[in-house]
N, C-alpha and C positions, 0 to 999 in steps of 0.2 A: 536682816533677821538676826534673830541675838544668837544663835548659833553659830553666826558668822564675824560679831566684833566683840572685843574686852567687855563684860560686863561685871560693874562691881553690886552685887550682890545685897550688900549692908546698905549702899543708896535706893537699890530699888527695891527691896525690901521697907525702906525709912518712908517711901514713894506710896508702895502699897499696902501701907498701914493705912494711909491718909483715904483712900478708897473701898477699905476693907477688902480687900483682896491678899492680902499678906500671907494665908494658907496655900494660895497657888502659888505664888513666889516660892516659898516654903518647899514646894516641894519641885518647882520649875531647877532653881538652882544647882542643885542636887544634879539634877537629869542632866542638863547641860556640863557640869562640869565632870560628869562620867562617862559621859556619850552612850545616855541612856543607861549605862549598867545599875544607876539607882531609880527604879523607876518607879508610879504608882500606877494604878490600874486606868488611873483616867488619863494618863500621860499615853500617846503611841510608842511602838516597839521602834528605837531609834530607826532602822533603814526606811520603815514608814515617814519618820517626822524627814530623814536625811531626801526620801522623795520630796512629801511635799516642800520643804525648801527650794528643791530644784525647779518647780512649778512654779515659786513666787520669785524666784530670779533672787 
């Protein structure tokens, strides 16, 4: 789960341009690299996303 290895950001941002998805990147990054403290409304409250992590192993 990418809250659990290095993710560099400028590549999968370069990644999800090509998909149009790049506004979720946008603002995924962020949440992950504040643990959660940069959050947007559609993102979960990090101990939410920190459960569902533990649920997908």
């Amino acid at each position: 789960m990418l809250s659990h290895v290095d993710t560099n950001c400028d590549e999968l941002r370069a990644q999800a341009v090509k998909y149009g998805i790049d506004d979720i990147v946008d603002e995924l990054c962020p949440y992950l690299d504040t643990s959660g403290e940069q959050r947007t409304s559609r993102l979960p409250e990090w101990e939410d996303f920190q459960e569902l992590a533990k649920d997908y192993g």
